[in-house]
N, C-alpha and C positions, 0 to 999 in steps of 0.2 A: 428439396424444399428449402426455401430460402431462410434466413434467421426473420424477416419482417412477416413474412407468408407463416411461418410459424404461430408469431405471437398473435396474428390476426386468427388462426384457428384455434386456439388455445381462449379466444378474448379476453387476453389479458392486459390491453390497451387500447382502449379506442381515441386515446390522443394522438396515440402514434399509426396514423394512417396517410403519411407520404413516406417516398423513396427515403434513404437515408441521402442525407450530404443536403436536402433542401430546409429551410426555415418552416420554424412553426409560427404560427401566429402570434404568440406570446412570447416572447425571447426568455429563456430559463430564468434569467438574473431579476425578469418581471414579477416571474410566477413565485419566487424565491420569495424576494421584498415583500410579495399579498402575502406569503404564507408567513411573514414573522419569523423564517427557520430555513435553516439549510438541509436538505434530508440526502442524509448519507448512509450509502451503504457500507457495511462493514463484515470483518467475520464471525463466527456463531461462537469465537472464544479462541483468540491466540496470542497468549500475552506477551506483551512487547510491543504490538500490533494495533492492534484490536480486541479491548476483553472489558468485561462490565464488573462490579466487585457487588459484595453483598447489599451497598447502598443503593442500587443500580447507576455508579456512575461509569465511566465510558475512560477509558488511558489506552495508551499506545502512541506510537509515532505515525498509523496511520490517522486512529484520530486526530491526531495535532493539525493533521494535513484540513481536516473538514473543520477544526474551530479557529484555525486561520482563516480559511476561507467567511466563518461568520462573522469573525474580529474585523475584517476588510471592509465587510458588506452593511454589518446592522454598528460596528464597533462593540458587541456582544460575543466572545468567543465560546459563549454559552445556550446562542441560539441555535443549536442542531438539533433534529430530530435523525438519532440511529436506527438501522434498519439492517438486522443481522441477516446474510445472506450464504446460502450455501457455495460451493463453487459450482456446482451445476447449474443452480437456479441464478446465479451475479448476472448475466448478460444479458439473459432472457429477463429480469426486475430491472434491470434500467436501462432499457428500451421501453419497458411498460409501463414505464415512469413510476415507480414506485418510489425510485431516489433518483437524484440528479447527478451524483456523483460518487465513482466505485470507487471505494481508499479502504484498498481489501489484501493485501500482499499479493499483487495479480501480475503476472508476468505480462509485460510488453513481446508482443511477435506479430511477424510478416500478417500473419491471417487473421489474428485478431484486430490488427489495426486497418483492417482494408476487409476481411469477406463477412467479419460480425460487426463491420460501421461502429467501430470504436476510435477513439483520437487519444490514445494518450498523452499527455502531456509533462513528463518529466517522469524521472526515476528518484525514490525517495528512499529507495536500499538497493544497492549491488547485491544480486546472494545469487548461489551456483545450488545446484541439487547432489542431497547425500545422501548417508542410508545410517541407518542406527540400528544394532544389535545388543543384545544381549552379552555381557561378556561371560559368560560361562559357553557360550558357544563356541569361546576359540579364536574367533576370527580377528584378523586384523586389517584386513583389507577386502575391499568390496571386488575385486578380484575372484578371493576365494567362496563365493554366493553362488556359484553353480549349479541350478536346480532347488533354489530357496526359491518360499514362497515370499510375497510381497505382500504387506498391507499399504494402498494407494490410495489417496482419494479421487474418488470420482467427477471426472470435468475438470480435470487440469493437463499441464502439459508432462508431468510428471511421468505416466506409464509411456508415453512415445518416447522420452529422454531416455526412460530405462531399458527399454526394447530397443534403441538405438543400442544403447552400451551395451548391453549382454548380445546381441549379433555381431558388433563390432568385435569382443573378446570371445566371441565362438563360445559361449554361455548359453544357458534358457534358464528363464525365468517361470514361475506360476502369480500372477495377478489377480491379489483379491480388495475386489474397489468397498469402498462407502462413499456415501453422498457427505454425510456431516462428518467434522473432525473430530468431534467426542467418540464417534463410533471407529474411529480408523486406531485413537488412543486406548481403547477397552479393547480391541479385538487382538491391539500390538501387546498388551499387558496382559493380558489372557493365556500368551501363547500361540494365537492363530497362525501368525505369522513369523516366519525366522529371521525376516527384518524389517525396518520399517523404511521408508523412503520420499522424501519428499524435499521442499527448499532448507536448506542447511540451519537457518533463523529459524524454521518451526520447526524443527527438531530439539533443538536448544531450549524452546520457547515451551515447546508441549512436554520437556521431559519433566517439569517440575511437578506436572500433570501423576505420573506414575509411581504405584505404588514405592518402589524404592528404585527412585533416582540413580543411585550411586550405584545399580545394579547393570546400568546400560551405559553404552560410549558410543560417538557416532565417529563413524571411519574415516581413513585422510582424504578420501578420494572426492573427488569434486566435478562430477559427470556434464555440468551444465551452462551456460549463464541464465542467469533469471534475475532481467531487470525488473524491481517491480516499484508501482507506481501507481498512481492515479489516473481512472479513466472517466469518458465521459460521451454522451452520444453524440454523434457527428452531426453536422448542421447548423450548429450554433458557435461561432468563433469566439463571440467576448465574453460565453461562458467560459470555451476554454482559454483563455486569454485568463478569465481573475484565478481560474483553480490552480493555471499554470504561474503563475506569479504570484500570487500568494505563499504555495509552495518556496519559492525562487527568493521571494522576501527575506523569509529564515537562513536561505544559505548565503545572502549576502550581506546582512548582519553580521554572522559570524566572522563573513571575509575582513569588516569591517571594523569586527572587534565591538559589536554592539549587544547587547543582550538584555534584558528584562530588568537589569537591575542599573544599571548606567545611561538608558535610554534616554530619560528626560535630559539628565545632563549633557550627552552627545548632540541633541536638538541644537544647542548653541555651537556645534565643531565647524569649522571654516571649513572642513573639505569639504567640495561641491557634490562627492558622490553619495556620503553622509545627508547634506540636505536637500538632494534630491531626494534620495530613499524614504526621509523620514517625510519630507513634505514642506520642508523648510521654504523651497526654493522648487522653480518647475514647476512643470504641470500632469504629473504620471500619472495621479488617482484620478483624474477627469480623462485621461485616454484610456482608462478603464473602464472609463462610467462608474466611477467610486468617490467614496468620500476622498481630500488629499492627505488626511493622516492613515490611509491604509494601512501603509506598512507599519506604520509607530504603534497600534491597534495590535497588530498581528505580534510584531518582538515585547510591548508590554504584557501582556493576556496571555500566550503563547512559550514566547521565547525565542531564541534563533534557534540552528539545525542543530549544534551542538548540546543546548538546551537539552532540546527535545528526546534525540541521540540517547543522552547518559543518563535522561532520568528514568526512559524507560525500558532500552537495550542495554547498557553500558554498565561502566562502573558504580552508577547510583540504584541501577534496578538488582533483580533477584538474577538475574540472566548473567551478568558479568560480559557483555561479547564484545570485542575491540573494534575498534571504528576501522580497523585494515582500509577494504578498498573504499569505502562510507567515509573516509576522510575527505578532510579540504585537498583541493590539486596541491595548494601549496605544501600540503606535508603528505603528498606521494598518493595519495586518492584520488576517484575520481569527481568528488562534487565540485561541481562547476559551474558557477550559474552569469547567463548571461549578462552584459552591462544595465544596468538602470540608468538609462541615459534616452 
């Protein structure tokens, strides 16, 4: 059964009743503007990411991704409605349009970008998959997991990457999934499982999560790539066109040495790629169908990549993780964002 033959049995969309890859009647960016808000989906709690604090406010560097996107659109990078999704359930709510756009730490692959009519459009963390033990068990390397069980979450690429590796290394594994990631955190800290396994960022991200921290390490081993990114349902190009550049805004700021606190004064820089970007000069927010201070909107309210990066992964968050392959090209990374020209 197909992903769209699904959602129609399930009815969990009745907007979404053609093929993927055709228009709807309303172009996303329409139905966006009537509703005053951008409605993103997110995850059920992974800081760094995506996580809500006792105020109910919303931080991460995938949220940065969806209040660029509002900063572009309304000049409000505080127009979002969030909409916490599990991974099983992310594909299947937006397609049934519950959100318009996934900014969920969600791996980019073959089958998801083509057999679930997904587009994504940029990667906004390099991360490989790893495994996290307890150290009292010993281990130093995921090597020696031989017949451990797993705690995995359910509906991601994670248990195929590990089942790759452990036949690859003539290993077996035992696989015990959860849908939500609070439950994969209780069941690792519990004991259920002799390790835990998932994108290397949420490991890092969820161990703050456990009762004592300093009691776990995750291993050198790095099984994966997992690009992850923001996705979006296929059909509508200048939707993904503003999600994709808007994203792309923040990394070229930073190329350009622009950021939230020198902005205004940069508006006056002779380079042509500066006022283009900001709107000085050009015409980029009108071939988006946007206001032309998009981008000036998105690095004021927002910030650039690097902004974003350290306030909430990096050196200024709780996580400490180094920008490694999540650097600019120019200091050996791979973010790269195409010309604004």
């Amino acid at each position: 059964m197909s992903l769209r033959q699904e959602i129609l049995r399930l009815g969990l969309g009745a907007a979404f009743v053609m093929t993927a890859g055709t228009a709807t009647a309303a172009s996303t960016l329409e139905t966006t503007q009537k509703n005053d808000e951008v409605a993103c989906g997110v995850s059920q709690g992974l800081p760094g990411f995506s996580s809500v604090d006792d105020q109910g406010v919303w931080s991460g560097i995938d949220v940065d991704v969806c209040r660029a996107v509002a900063a572009a659109i309304f000049g409000d990078a505080d127009k979002v409605r969030y909409r916490p999704s599990s991974s099983k359930e992310r594909f299947t709510a937006l397609h049934a349009g519950e959100f318009d756009v996934l900014s969920r730490n969600t791996t980019w692959s073959l089958t998801r970008d083509t057999a679930q009519s997904l587009d994504f459009v940029a990667v906004n963390y390099y991360d490989g998959q790893g495994f996290m033990v307890r150290k009292e068990l010993g281990v130093d390397s995921a090597l020696e997991l031989d017949g451990a069980t797993l705690c995995i979450n359910a509906g991601t690429t994670t248990e195929l990457n590990a089942a790759d590796y452990f036949r690859t290394n003539g290993m077996s594994f035992e696989a015990v999934t959860f849908e939500k990631s609070d439950e994969v955190v209780a069941a690792y800290d519990s004991g259920r499982c002799d390790a835990w396994t998932t994108d290397a960022s949420g490991l890092y991200s969820n161990r703050i999560k456990l009762a004592n921290p300093a009691d776990h390490k995750v291993l050198p081993e790095i099984i994966s790539k997992e690009p992850l990114g923001p996705a979006v349902r296929q059909g509508d190009d200048q939707w993904a066109d503003i999600i994709r550049w808007s994203f792309y805004a923040m990394v070229a700021a930073e190329e350009l040495g622009i950021n939230a606190a020198n902005v205004d004064q940069m508006k006056s820089s002779p380079n042509p790629e500066i006022q283009r970007l900001l709107g000085v000069s050009g015409t980029m927010g009108e071939k988006l169908g946007l206001r032309a201070d998009w981008a000036y909107q998105i690095i004021k309210q927002v910030g650039n990549y690097s902004e974003s990066f350290e306030r909430n992964l990096g050196e200024n968050s709780h996580l400490k993780i180094s920008r490694g392959l999540n650097a600019l090209w120019t200091e050996g990374g791979l973010m790269y964002t195409p010309p604004v020209r």
